[in-house]
N, C-alpha and C positions, 0 to 999 in steps of 0.2 A: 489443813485448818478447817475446810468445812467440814470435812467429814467427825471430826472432832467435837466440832459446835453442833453437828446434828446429831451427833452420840449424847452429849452431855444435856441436850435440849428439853428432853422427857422427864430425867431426873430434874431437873431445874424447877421443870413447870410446876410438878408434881408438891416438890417441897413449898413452890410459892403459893401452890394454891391451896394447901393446908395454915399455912402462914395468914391469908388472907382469910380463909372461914374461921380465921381465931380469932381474928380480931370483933370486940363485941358490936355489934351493930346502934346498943345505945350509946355509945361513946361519937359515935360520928354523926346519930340523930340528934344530940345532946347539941354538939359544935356548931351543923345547920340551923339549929332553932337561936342559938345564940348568934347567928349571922357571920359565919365562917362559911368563906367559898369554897370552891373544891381543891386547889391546890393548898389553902389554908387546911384543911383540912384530912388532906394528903400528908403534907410536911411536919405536922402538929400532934399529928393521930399517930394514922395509920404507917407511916415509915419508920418512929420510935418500936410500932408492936410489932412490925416483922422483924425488927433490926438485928435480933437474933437469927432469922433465919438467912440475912442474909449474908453473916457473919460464916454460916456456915456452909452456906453454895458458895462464895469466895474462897474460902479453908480450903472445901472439898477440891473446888476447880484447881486451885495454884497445883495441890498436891498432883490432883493429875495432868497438869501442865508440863509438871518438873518430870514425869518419867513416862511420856507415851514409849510404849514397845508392839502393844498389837499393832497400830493404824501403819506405820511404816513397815514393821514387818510384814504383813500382807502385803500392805501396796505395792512397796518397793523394794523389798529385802536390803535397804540403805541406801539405793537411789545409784545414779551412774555417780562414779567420783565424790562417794558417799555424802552428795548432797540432803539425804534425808537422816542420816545417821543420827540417831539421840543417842545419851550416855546408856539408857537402858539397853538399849539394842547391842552397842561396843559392849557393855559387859557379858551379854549372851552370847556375843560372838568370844570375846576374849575366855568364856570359861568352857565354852561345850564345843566350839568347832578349831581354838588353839590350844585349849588345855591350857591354858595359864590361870588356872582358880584364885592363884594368890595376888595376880593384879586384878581380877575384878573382883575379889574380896574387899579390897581396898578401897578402891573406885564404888562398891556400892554402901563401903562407911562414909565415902566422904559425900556420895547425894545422899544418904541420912542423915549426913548432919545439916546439910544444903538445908532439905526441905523441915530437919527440926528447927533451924533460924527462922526459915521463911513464914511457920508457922506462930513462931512464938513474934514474930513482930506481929502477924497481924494480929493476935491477941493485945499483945501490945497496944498495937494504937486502934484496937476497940474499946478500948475501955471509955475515950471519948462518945463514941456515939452509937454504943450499942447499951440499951435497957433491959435491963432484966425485970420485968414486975407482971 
């Protein structure tokens, strides 16, 4: 898991801090002169205008949530008594080292459909609190 969060940590930063140089700077000097604090103005402003992006570092992460295969495969080739085993890993193992293509044919339609649900929910319940403008 840490190794994970310190893979994905650089992309993350990256996108937020283009997310945050978007945001216009008179929008926030506008709010302080009208006598909004900074969290008022955090919650008001600025967390509507990244809301897209953070729609999209959530997206991005679930997706690579839902199928690590390098981190375990390096680290532990599945771990003793396949404690690190992921689906992605069982299917690389079940096509190239048993020759069973047609179960992990299978197996990698049913995580694409996993991860096409998981993403259309969160779409889904973006539609509350992500802005597009």
């Amino acid at each position: 898991m840490i190794v994970v969060t310190w893979q994905q940590l650089g992309f993350t930063f990256i996108v937020f801090s283009a997310a945050l140089g978007s945001v216009p700077p008179e929008l926030t000097e506008a709010a302080r002169v009208d006598g909004a604090g900074g969290w008022r103005v955090f919650r008001k402003i600025i967390l509507p205008m990244i809301s897209p992006s953070i729609l999209f570092t959530t997206t991005v992460g679930v997706i690579n949530q839902l199928q690590p295969f390098g981190q375990p495969y390096v680290l532990t080739h599945g771990g003793r008594a396949n404690a690190t085993q992921t689906v992605v890993l069982d299917v690389y193992e079940q096509a190239f080292q048993n020759l069973r293509f047609g179960y992990a044919s299978a197996v990698s339609v049913i995580l694409f459909i996993v991860v096409l649900i998981a993403t259309f929910l969160q779409f889904r319940i973006s539609r509350r609190w992500v802005f597009y403008s």
